[in-house]
C-alpha positions in Angstrom: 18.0 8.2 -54.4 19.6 7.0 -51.5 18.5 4.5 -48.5 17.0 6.8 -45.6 16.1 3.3 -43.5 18.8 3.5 -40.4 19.5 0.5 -38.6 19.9 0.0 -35.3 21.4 -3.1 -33.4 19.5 -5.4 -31.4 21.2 -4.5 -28.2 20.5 -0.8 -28.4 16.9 -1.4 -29.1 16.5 -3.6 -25.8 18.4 -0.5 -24.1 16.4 2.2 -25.4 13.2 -0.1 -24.2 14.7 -0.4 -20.5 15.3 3.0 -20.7 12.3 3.7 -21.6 10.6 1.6 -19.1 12.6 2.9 -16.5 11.9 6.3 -17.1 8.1 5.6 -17.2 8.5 4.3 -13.3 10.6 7.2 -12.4 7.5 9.8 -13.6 5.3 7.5 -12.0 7.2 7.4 -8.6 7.6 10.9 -9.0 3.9 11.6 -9.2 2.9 9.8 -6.2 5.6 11.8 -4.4 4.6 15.0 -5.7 0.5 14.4 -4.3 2.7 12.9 -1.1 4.8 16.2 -0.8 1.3 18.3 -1.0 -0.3 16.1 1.0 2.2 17.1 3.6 2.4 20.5 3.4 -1.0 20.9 3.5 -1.2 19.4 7.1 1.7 21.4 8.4 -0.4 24.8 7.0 -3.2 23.0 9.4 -1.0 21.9 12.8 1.4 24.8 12.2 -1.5 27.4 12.8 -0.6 30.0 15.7 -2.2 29.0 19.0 -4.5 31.3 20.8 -3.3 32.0 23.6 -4.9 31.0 27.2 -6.1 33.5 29.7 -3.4 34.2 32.0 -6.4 33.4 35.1 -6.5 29.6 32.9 -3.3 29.1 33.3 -3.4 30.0 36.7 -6.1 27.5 37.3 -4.0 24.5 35.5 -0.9 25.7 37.4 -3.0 24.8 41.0 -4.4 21.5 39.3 -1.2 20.4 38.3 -0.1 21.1 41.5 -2.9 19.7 43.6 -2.9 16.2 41.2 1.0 15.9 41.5 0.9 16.4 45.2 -1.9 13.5 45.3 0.2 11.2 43.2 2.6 11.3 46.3 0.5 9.3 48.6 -1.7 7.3 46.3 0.3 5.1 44.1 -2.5 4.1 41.9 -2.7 7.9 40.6 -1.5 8.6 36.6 1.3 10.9 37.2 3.0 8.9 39.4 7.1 9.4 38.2 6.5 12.8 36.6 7.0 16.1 38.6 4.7 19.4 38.7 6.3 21.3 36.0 5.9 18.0 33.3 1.9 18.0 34.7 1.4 21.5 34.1 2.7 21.1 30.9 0.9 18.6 29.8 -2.4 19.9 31.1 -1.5 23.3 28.9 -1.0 21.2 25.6 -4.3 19.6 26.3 -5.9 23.1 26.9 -4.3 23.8 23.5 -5.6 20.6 22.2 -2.3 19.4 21.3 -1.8 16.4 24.0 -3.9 13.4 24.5 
């Protein structure tokens, strides 16, 4: 009957055991970027839903606040919006109505 035992050198033992090893990182690497990638998307289904949209009489309202705040800011230089115009209040004041800004 013949000899079934194979041999295999030293050198390709330690290779197959780096291989190994390595590939044992990669699938762990990989898992932590796969609950990463989920993690993700599942916040973009949350921040990407559609806004509702203001009341065009809201908006109205924010527009004259802007406006009224900006055109303070002019003569007191202690006010917050000091270096921004109208238009970048207003917007501002919508994403907060939106509860988007700070």
């Amino acid at each position: 009957m013949a000899d079934t035992h194979i041999t295999i050198p030293m050198a390709r033992l330690i290779e197959l055991e780096t291989a190994e090893h390595e590939r044992d990182i990669l699938r762990t690497e990989n898992a932590a970027l796969k609950r990463e990638a989920y993690t993700w998307s599942k916040a973009a289904e949350h921040y990407a839903k559609p806004l509702q949209p203001l009341d065009p009489l809201e908006v109205e309202e924010l527009w004259d606040k802007a406006n009224e705040e900006w055109g303070a800011s002019l003569t007191d230089s202690t006010e917050p919006f000091r270096g921004e115009d109208a238009f970048h209040h207003f917007a501002s004041l919508l994403e907060r109505a939106h509860g988007i800004g700070a």
